[in-house]
The first five atom37 places (N, CA, C, CB, O) and aatype in JSON, in Angstrom:
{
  "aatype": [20, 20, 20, 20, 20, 20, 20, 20, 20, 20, 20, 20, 20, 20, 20, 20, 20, 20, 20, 20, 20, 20, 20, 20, 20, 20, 20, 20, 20, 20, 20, 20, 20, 20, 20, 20, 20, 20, 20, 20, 20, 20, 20, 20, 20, 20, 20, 20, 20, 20, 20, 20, 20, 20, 20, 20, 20, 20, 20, 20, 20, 20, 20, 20, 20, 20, 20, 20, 20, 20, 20, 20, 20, 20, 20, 20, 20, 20, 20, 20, 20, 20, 20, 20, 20, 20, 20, 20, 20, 20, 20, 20, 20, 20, 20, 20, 20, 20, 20, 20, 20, 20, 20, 20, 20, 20, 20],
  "atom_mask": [
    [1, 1, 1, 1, 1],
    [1, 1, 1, 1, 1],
    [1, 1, 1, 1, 1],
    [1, 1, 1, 1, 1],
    [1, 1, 1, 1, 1],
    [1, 1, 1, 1, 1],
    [1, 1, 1, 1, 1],
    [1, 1, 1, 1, 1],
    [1, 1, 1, 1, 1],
    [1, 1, 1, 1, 1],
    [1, 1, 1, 1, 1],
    [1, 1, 1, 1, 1],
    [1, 1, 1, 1, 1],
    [1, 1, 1, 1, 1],
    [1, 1, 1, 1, 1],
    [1, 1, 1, 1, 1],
    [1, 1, 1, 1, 1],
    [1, 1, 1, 1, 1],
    [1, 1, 1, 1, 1],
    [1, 1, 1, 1, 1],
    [1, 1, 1, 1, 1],
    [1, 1, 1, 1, 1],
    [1, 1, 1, 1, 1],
    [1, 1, 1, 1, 1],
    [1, 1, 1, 1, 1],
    [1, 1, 1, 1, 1],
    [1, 1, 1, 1, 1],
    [1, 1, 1, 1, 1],
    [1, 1, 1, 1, 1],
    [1, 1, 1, 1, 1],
    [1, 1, 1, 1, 1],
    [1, 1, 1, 1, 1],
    [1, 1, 1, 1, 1],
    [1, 1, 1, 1, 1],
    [1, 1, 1, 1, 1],
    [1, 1, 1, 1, 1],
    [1, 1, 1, 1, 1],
    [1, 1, 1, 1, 1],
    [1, 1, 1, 1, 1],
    [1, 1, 1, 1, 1],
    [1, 1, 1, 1, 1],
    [1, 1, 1, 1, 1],
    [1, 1, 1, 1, 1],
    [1, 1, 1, 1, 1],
    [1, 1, 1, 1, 1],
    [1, 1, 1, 1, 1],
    [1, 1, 1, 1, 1],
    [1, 1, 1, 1, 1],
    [1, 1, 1, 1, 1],
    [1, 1, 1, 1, 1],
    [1, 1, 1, 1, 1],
    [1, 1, 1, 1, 1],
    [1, 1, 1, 1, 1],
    [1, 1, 1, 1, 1],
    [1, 1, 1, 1, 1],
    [1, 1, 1, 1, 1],
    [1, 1, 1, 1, 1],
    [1, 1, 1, 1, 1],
    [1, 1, 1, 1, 1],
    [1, 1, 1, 1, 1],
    [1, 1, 1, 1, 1],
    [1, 1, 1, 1, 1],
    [1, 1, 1, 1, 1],
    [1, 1, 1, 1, 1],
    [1, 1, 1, 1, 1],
    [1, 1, 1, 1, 1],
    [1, 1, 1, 1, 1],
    [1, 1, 1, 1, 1],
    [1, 1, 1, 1, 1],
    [1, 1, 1, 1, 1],
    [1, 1, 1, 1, 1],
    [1, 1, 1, 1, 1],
    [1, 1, 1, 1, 1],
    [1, 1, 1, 1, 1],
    [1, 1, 1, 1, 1],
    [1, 1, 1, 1, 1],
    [1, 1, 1, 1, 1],
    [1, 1, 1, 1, 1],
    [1, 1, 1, 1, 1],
    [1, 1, 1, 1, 1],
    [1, 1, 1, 1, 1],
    [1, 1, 1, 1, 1],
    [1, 1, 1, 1, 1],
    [1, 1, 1, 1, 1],
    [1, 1, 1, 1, 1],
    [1, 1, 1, 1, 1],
    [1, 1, 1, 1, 1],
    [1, 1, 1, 1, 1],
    [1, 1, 1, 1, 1],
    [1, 1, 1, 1, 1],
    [1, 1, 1, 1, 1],
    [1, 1, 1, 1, 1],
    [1, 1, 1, 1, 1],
    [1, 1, 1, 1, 1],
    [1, 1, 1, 1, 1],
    [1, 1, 1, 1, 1],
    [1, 1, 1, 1, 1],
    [1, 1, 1, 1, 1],
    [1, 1, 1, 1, 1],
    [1, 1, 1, 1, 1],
    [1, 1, 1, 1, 1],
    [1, 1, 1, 1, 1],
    [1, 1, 1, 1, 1],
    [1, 1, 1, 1, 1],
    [1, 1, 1, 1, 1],
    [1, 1, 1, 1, 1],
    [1, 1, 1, 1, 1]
  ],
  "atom_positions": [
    [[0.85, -1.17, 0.0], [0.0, 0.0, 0.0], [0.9, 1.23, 0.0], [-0.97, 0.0, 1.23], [1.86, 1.48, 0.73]],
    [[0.34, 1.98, -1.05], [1.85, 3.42, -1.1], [0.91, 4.42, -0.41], [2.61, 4.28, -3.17], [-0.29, 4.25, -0.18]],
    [[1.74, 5.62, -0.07], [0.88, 6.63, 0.66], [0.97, 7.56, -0.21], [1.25, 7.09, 2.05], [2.12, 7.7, -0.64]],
    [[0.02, 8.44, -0.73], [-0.27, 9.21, -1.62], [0.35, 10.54, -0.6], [-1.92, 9.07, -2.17], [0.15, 10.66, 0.61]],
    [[1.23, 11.6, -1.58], [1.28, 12.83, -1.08], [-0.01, 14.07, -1.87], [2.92, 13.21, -1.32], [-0.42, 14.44, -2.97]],
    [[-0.25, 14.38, -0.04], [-1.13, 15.23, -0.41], [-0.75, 16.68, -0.67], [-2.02, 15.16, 0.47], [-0.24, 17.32, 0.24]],
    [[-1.0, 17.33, -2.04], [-0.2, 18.55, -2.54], [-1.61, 19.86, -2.77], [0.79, 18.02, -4.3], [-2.52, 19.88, -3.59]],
    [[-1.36, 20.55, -1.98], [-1.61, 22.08, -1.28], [-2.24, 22.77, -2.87], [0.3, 23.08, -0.48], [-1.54, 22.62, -3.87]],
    [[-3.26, 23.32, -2.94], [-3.89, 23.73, -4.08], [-3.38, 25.25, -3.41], [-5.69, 23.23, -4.4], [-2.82, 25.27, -2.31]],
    [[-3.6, 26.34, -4.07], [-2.9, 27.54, -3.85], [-4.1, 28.86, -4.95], [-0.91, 27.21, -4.5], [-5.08, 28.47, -5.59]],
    [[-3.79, 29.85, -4.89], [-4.12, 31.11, -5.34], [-3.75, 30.98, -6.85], [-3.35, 32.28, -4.53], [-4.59, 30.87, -7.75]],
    [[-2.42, 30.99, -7.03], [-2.07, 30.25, -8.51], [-2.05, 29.84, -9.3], [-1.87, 29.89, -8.84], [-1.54, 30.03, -10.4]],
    [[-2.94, 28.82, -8.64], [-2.97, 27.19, -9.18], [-2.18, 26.19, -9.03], [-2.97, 27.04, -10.33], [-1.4, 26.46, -8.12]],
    [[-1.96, 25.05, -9.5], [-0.7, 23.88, -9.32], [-1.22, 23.12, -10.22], [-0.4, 23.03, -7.81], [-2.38, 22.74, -10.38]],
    [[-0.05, 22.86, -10.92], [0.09, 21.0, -11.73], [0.29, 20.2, -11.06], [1.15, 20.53, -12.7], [1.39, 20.07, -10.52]],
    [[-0.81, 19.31, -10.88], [-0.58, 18.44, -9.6], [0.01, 17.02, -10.14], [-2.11, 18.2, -8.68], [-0.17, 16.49, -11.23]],
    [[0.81, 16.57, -8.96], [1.68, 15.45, -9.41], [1.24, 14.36, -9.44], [2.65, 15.26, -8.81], [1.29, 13.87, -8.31]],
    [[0.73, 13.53, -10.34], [0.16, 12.33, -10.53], [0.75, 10.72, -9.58], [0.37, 12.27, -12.1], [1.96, 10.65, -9.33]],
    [[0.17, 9.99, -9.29], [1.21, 8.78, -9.02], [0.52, 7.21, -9.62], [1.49, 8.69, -7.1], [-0.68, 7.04, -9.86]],
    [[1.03, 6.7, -9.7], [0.79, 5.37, -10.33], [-0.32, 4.99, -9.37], [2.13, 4.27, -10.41], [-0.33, 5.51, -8.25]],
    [[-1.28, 4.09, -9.73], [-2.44, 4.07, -8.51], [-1.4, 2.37, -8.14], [-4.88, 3.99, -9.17], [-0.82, 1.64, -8.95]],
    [[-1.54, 2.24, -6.62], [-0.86, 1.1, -6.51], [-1.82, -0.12, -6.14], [0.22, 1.33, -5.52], [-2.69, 0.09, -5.29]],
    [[-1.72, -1.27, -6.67], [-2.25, -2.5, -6.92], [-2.77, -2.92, -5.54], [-1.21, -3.46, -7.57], [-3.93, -3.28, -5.36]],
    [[-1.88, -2.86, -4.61], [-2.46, -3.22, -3.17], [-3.19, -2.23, -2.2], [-1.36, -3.68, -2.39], [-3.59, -2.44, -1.05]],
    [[-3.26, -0.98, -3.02], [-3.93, 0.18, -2.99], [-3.29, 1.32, -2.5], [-4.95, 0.03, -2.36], [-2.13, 1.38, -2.92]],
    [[-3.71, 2.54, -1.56], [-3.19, 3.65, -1.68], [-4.23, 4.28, -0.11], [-3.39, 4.33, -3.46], [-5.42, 4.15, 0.15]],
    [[-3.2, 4.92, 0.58], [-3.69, 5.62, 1.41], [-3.28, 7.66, 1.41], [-3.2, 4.72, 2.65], [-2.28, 8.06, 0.82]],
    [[-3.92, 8.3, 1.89], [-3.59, 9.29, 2.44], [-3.99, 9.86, 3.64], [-3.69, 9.91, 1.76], [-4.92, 9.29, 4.22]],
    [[-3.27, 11.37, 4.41], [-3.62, 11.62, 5.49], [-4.86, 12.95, 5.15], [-2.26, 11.9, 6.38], [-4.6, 13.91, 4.42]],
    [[-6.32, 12.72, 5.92], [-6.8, 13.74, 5.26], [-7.58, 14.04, 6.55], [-7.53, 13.5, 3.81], [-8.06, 13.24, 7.35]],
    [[-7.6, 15.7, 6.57], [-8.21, 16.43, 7.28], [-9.2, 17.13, 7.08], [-7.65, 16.95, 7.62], [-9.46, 18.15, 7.72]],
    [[-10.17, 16.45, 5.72], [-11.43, 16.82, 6.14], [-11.8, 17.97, 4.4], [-11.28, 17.77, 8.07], [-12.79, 17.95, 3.67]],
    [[-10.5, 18.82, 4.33], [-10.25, 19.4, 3.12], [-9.56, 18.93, 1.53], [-9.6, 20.24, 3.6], [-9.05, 19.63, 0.65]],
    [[-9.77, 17.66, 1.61], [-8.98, 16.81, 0.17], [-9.94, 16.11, -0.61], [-7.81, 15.55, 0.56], [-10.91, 15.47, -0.2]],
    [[-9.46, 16.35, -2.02], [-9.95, 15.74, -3.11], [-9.43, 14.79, -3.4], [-9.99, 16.32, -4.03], [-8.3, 14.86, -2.95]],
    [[-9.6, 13.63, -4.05], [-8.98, 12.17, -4.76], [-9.4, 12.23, -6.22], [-9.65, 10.61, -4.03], [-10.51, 11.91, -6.66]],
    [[-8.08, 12.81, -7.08], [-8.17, 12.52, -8.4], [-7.52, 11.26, -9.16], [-7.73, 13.59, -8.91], [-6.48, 10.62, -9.03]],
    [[-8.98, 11.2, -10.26], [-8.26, 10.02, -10.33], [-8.64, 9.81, -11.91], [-8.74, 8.79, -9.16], [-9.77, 9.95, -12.38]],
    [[-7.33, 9.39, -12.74], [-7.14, 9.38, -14.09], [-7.02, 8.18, -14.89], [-6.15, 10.04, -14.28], [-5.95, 7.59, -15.03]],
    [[-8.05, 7.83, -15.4], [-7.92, 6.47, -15.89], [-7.93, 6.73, -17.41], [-9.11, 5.44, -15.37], [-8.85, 7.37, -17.92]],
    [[-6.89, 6.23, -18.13], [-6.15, 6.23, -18.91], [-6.25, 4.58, -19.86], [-4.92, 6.68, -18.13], [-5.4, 4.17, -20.65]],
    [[-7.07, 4.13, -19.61], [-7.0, 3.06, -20.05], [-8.45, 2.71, -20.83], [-6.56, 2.23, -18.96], [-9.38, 3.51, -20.73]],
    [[-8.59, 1.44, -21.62], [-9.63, 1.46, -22.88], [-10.27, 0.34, -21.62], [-9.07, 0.86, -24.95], [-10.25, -0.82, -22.03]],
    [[-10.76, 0.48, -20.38], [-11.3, -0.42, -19.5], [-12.27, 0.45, -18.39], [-10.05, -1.27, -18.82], [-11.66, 1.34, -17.79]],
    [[-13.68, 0.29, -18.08], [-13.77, 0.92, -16.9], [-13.63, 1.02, -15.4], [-14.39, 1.05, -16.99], [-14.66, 0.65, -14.84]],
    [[-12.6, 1.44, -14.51], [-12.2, 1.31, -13.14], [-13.13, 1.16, -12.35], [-11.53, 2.24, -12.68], [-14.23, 1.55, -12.74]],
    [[-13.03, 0.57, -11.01], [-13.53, 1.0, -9.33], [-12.63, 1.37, -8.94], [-14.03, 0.07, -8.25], [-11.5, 0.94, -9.12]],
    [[-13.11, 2.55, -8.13], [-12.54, 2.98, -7.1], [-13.2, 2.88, -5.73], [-12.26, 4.13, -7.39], [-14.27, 3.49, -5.58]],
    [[-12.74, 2.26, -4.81], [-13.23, 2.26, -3.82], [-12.61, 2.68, -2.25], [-13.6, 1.22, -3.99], [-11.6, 2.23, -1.71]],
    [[-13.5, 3.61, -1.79], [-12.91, 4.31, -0.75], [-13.65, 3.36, 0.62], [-13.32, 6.14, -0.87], [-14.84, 3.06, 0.6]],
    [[-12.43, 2.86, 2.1], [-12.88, 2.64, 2.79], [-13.9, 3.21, 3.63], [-12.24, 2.4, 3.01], [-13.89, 4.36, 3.18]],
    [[-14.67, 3.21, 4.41], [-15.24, 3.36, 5.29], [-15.73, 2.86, 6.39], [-15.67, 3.61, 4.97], [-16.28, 1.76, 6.34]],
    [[-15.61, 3.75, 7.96], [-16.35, 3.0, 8.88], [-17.41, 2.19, 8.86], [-16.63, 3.58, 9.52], [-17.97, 1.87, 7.81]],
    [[-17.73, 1.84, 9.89], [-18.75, 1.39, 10.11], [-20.14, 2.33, 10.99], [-18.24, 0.28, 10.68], [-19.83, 2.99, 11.98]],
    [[-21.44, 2.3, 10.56], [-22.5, 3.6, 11.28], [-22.7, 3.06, 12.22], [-23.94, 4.13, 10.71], [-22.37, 1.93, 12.58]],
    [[-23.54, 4.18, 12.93], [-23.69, 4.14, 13.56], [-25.13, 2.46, 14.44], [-23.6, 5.48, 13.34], [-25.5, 2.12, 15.56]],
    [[-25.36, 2.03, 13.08], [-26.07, 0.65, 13.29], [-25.17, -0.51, 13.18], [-27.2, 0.43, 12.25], [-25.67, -1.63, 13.22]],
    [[-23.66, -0.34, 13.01], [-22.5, -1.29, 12.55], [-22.44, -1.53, 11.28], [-22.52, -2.55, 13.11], [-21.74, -2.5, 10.97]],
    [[-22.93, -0.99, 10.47], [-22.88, -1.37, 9.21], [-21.82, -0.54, 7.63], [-24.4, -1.28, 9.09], [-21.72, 0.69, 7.55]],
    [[-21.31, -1.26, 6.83], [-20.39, -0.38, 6.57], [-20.53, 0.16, 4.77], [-18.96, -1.16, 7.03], [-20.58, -0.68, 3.88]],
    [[-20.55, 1.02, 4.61], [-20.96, 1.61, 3.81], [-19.74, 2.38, 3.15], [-21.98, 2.27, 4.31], [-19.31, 3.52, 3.34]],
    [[-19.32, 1.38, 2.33], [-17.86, 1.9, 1.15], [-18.33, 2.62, 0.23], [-16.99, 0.69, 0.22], [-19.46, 2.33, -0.16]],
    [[-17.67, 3.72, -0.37], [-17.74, 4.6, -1.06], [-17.34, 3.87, -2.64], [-16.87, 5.72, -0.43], [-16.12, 3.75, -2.69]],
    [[-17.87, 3.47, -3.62], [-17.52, 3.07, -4.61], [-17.74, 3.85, -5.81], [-17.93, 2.06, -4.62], [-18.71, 4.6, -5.91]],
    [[-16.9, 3.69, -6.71], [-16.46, 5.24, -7.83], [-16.3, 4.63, -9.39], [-14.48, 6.15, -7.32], [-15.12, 4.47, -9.72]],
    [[-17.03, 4.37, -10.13], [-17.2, 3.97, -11.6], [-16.09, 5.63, -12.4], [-19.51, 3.88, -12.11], [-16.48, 6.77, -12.66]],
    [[-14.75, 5.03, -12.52], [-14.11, 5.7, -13.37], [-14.5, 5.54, -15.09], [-12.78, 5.33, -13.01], [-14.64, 4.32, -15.22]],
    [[-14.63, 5.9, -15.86], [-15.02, 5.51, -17.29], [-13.65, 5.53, -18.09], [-16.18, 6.6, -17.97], [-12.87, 6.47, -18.0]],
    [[-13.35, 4.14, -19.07], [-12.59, 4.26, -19.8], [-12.14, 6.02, -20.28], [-13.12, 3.35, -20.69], [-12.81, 6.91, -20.81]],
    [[-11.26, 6.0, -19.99], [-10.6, 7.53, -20.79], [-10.8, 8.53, -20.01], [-11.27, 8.05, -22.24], [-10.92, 9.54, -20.71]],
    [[-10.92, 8.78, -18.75], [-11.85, 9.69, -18.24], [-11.25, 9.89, -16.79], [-13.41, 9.14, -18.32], [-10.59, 9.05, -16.16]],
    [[-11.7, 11.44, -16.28], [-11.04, 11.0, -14.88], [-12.47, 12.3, -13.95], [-8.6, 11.58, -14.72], [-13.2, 13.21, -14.32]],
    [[-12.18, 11.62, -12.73], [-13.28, 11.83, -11.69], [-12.48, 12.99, -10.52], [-13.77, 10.09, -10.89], [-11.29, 13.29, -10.58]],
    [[-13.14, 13.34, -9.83], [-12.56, 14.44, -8.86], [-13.53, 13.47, -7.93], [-12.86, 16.44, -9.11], [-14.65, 13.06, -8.24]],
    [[-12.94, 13.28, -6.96], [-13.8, 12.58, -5.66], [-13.49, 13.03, -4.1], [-13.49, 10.93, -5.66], [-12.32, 12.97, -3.72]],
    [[-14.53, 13.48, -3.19], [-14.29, 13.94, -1.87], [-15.42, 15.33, -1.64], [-12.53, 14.34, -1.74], [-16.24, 15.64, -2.51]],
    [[-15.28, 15.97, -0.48], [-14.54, 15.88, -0.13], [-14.73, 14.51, 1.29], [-14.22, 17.23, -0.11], [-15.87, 14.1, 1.5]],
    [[-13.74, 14.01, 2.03], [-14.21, 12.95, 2.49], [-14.1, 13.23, 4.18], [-13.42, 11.7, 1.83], [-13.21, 13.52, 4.99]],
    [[-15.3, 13.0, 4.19], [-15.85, 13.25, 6.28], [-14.72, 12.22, 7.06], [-18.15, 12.32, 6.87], [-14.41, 11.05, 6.84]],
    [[-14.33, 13.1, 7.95], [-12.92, 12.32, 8.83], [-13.84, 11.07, 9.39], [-12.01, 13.48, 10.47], [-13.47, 9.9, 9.3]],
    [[-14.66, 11.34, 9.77], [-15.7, 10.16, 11.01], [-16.03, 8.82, 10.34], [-17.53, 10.85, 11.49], [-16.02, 7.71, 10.86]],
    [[-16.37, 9.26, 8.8], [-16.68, 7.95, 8.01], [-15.93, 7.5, 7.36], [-17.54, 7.92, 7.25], [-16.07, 6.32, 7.04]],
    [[-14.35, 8.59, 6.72], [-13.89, 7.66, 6.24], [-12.18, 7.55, 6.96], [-14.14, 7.86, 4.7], [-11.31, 7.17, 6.18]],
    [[-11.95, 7.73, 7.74], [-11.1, 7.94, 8.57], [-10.41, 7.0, 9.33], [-11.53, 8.62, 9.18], [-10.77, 7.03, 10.5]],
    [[-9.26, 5.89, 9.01], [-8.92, 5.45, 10.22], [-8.68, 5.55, 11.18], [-8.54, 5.14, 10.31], [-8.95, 6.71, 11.5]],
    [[-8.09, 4.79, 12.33], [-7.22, 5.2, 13.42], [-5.69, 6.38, 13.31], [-6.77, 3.77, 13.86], [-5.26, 7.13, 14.19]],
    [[-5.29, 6.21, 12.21], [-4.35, 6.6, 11.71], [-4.33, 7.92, 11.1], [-4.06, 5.77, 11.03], [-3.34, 8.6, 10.81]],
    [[-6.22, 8.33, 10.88], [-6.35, 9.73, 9.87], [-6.0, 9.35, 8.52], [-5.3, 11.04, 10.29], [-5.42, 10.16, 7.8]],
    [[-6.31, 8.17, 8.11], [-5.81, 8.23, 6.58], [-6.82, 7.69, 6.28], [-4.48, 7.58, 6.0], [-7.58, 7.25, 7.14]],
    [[-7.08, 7.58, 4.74], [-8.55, 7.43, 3.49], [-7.65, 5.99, 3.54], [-8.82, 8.74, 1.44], [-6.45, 5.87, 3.77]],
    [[-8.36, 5.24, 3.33], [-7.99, 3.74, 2.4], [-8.4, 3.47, 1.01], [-8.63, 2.51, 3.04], [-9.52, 2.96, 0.94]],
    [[-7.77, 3.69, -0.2], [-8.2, 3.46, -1.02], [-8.17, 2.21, -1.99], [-7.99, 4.25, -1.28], [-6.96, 2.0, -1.96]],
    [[-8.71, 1.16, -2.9], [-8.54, -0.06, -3.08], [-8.83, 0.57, -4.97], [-9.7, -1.32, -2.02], [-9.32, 1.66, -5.27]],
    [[-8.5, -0.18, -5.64], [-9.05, -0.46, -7.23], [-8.97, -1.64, -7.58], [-8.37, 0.21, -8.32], [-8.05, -2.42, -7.33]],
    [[-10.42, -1.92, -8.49], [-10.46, -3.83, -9.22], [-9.25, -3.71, -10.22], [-12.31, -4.45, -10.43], [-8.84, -4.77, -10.7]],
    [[-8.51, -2.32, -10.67], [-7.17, -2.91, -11.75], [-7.01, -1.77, -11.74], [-7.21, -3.75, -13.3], [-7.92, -0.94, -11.67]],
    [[-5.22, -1.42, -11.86], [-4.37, -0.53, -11.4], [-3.89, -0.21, -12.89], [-3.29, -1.06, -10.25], [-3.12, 0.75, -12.82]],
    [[-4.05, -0.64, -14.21], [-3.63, -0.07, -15.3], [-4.17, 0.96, -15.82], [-3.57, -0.78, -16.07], [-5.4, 1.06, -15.89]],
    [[-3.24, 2.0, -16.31], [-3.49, 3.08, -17.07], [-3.55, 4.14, -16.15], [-4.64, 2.97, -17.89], [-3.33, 5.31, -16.44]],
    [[-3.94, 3.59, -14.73], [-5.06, 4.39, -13.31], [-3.73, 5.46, -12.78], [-5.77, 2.83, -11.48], [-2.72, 5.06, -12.2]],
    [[-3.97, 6.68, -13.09], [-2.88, 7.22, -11.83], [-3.99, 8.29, -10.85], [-1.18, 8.39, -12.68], [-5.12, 8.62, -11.21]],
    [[-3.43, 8.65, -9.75], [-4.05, 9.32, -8.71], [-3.4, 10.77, -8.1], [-4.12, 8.31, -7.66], [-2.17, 10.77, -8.15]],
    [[-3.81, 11.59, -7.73], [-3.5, 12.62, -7.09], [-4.28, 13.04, -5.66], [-3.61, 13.52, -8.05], [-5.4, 12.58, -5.46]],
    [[-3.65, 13.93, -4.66], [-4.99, 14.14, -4.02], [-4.39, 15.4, -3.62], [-5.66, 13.05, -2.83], [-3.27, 15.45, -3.1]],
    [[-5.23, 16.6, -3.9], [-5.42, 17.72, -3.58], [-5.55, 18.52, -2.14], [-6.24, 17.79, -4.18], [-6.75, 18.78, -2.12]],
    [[-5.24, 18.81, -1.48], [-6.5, 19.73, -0.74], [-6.94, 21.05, -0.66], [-6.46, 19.68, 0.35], [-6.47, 21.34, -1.76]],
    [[-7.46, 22.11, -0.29], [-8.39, 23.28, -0.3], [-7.92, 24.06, 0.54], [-9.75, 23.08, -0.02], [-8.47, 25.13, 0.76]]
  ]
}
């Protein structure tokens, strides 16, 4: 699992730095203000799937993300409580890591 760096959006703007989405998946640390971009580059359509707690009835309710061949999604922003480990980090998983790269923003 690689840890995604999270890169500071600004007044400016920024070219934000892409990373390979990784196969055993991808975490970051998020405080509540971050986006998860995500660029699929490939002639296939992705999941993306973001962990989540469990509610308040125990039940757990993953965030799942239909990327479209060729196409890329802006996703978040994501509630610390639901999707938040012990750790403060997003868990992120994909059914196939080709073509897929990721970024994550914050505000």
């Amino acid at each position: 699992m690689a840890e995604l760096t999270v890169q500071s959006a600004n007044i400016n703007g920024i070219a934000p730095t892409f990373a390979n989405a990784d196969a055993s998946g991808d975490t970051f640390t998020n405080y509540g203000n971050s986006l998860l971009h995500v660029d699929n580059q490939d002639a296939a359509d992705k999941q993306v799937t973001i962990a989540s707690n469990p509610c308040n009835f125990g039940e757990v309710h993953n965030l799942v993300i239909s990327v479209p061949a060729g196409e890329t999604r802006i996703i978040g922003k994501f509630n610390r409580q639901r999707f938040n480990d012990d750790a403060m980090k997003v868990n992120i998983s994909y059914d196939d890591v080709t073509s897929l790269s990721v970024a994550v923003i914050k505000y």
